[in-house]
ZAVEXLO-306627 format. One record per residue (C-alpha): z, x, y. Coordinates in steps of 0.02 Angstrom, whole numbers, plus 50000, padded with zeros to 5 digits. Layout:
BEGIN
<Z->Z | X->X | Y->Y>;
...
This chain:
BEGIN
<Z->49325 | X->50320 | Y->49308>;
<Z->49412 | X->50252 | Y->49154>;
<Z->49540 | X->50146 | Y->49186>;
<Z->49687 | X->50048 | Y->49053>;
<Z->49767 | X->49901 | Y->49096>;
<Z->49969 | X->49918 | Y->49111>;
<Z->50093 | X->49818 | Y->49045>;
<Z->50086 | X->49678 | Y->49174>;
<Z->49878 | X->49650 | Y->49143>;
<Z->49872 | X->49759 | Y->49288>;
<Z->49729 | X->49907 | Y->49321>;
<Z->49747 | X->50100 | Y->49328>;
<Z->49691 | X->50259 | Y->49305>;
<Z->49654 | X->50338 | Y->49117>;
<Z->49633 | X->50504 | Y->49186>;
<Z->49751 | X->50551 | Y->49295>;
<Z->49939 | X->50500 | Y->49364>;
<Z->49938 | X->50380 | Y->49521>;
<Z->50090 | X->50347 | Y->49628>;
<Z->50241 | X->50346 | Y->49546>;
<Z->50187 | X->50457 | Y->49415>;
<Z->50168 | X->50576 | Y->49538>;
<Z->50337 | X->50578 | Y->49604>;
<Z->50509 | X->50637 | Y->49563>;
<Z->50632 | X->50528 | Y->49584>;
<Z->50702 | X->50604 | Y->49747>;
<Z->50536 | X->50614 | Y->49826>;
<Z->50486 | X->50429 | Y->49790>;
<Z->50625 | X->50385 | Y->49850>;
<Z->50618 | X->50479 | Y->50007>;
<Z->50460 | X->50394 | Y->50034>;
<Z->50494 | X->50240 | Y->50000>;
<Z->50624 | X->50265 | Y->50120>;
<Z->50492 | X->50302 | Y->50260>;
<Z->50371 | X->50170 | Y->50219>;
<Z->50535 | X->50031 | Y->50240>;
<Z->50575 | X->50121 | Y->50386>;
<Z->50373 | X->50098 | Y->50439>;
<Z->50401 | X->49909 | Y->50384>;
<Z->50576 | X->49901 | Y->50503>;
<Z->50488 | X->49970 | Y->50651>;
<Z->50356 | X->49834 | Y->50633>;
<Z->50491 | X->49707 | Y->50652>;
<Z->50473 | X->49636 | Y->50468>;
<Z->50617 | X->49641 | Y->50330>;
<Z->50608 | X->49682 | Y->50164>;
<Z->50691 | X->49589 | Y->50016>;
<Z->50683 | X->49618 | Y->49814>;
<Z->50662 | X->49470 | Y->49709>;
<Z->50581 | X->49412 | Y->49545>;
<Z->50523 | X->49267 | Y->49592>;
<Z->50358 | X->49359 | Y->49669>;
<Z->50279 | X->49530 | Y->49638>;
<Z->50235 | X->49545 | Y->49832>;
<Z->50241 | X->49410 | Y->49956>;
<Z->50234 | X->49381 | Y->50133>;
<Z->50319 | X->49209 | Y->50185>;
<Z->50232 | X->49209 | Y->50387>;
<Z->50409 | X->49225 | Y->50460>;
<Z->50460 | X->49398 | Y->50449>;
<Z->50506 | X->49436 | Y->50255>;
<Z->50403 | X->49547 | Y->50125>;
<Z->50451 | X->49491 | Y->49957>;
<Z->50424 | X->49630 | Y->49836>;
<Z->50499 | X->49642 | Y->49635>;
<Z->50631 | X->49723 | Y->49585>;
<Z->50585 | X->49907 | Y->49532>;
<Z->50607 | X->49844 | Y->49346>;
<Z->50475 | X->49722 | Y->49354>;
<Z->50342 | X->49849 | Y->49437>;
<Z->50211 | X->49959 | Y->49357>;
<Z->50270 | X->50103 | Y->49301>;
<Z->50163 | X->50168 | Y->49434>;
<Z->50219 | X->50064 | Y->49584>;
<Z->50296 | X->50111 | Y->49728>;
<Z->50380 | X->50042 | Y->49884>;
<Z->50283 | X->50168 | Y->49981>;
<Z->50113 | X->50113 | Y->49900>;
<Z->50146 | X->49916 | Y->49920>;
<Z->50199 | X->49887 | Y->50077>;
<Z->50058 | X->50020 | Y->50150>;
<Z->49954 | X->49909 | Y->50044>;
<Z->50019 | X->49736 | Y->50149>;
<Z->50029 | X->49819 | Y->50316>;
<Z->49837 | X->49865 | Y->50289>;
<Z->49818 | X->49671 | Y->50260>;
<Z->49905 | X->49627 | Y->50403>;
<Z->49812 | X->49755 | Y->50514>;
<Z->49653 | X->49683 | Y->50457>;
<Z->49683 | X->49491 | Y->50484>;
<Z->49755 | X->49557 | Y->50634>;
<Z->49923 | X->49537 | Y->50715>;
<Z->49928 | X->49365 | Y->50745>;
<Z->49956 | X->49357 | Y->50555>;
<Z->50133 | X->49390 | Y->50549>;
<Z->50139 | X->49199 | Y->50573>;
<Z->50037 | X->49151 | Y->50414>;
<Z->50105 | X->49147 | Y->50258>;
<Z->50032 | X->49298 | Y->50139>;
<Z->49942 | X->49360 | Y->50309>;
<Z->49848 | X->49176 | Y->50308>;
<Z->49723 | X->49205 | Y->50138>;
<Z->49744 | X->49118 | Y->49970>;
<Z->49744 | X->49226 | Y->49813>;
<Z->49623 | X->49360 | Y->49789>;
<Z->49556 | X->49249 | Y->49626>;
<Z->49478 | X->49102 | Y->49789>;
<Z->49417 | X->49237 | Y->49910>;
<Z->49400 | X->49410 | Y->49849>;
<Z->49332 | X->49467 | Y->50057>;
<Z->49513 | X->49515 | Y->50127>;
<Z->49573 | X->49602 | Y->49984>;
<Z->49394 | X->49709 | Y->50000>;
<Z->49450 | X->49737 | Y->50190>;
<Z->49604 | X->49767 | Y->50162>;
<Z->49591 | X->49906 | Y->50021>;
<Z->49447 | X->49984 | Y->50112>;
<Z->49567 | X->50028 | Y->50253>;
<Z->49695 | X->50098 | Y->50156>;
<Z->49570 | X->50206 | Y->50061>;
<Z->49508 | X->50262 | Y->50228>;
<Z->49677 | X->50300 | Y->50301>;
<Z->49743 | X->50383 | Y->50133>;
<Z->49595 | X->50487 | Y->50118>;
<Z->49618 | X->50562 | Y->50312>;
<Z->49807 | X->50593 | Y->50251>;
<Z->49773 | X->50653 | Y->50098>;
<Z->49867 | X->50519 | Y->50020>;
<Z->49718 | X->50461 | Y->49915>;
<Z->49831 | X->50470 | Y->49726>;
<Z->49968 | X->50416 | Y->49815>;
<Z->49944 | X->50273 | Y->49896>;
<Z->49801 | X->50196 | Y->49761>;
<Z->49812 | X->50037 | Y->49738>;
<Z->49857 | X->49977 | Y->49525>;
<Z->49796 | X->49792 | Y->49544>;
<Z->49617 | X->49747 | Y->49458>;
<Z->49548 | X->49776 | Y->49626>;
<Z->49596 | X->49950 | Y->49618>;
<Z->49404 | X->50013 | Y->49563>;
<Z->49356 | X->49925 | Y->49732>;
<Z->49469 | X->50071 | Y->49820>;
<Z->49406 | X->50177 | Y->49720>;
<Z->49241 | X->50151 | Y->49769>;
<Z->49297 | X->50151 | Y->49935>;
<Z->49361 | X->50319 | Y->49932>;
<Z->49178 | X->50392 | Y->49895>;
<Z->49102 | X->50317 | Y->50049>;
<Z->49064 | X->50415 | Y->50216>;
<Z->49158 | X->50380 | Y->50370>;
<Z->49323 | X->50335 | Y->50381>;
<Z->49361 | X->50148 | Y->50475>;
<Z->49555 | X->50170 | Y->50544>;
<Z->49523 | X->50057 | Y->50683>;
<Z->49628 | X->49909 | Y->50638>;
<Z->49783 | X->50052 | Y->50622>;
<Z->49741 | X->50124 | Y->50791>;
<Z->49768 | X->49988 | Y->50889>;
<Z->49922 | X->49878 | Y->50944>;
<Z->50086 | X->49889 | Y->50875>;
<Z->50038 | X->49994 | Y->50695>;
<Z->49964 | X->50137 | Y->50779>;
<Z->50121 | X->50253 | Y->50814>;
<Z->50227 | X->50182 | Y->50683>;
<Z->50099 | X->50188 | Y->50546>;
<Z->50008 | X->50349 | Y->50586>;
<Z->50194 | X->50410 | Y->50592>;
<Z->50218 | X->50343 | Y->50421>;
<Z->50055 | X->50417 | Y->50366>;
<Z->50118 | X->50591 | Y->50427>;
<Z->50291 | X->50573 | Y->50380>;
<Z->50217 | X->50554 | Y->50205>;
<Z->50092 | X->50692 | Y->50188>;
<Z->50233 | X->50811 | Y->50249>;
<Z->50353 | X->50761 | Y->50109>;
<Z->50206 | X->50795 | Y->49979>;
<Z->50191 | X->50961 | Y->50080>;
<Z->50373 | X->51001 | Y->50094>;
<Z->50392 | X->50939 | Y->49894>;
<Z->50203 | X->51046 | Y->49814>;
<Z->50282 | X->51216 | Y->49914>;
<Z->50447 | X->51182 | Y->49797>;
């Protein structure tokens, strides 16, 4: 696939339009309204600031920029899927650990490998693949994910994410139903 780099350094797609890009503005904001919702029902908060582009401070906060400082093709909906995946794969104990407990991906490049494998696993079974991709430089690694047999969804299946993210999961595929059928 060829990809371009963004105005931030960041990856993504030459050939077709990935999350945002996708959306109207009603529609991404209707999900991003169920993927806050998603990170409310977890029992985590969300708050905008530019002193981050997404951070979790291990006591209950996502930090994620302002819309104005995100990729043209960022979403809410794509970013926090993207940290709940990483907290369902260091596993739930890592709401206490700052960033879900790993360094940056630039020291250890193994969680953000788990962590994108699951979400290409559960946005594949949704359908959610576009949608949810990931626009970092690890975004090829999804990518690559995407093409592989079997689908690991364990780490959402379990504990608290299971209803409230396969509800999220749903909740989104219907609005790209309700919104293609428009």
């Amino acid at each position: 696939m060829d990809s371009v780099r963004s105005a931030s350094g960041r990856m993504a797609s030459a050939r077709e339009p990935q999350g945002a890009l996708l959306l109207g503005q009603r529609l991404r904001a209707e999900l991003d309204s169920v993927w806050c919702g998603v990170l409310v029902s977890l029992g985590l908060r969300l708050r905008r600031s530019t002193d981050a582009f997404v951070s979790y401070d291990g006591a209950g906060t996502l930090w994620i920029a302002p819309d104005v400082d995100l990729d043209a093709e960022d979403t809410l909906a794509q970013l926090i899927f993207h940290e709940v995946c990483h907290w369902a794969i260091e596993g739930e104990e890592a709401v206490h650990r700052v960033d879900w407990g790993f360094g940056p991906p630039s020291q250890d490049t193994a969680p953000e490998q788990r962590c994108l494998e699951l979400q290409a696993a559960a946005a594949r079974h949704f359908g959610l693949e576009r949608l949810l991709r990931p626009t970092t430089e690890f975004a090829p690694w999804y990518d690559q994910a995407l093409m592989r047999e079997g689908e690991r969804l364990d780490p959402l299946q379990v504990g608290r994410f299971a209803p409230v993210v396969l509800q999220g999961l749903t909740a989104s595929r219907q609005l790209i139903k309700n919104a293609e059928r428009a």
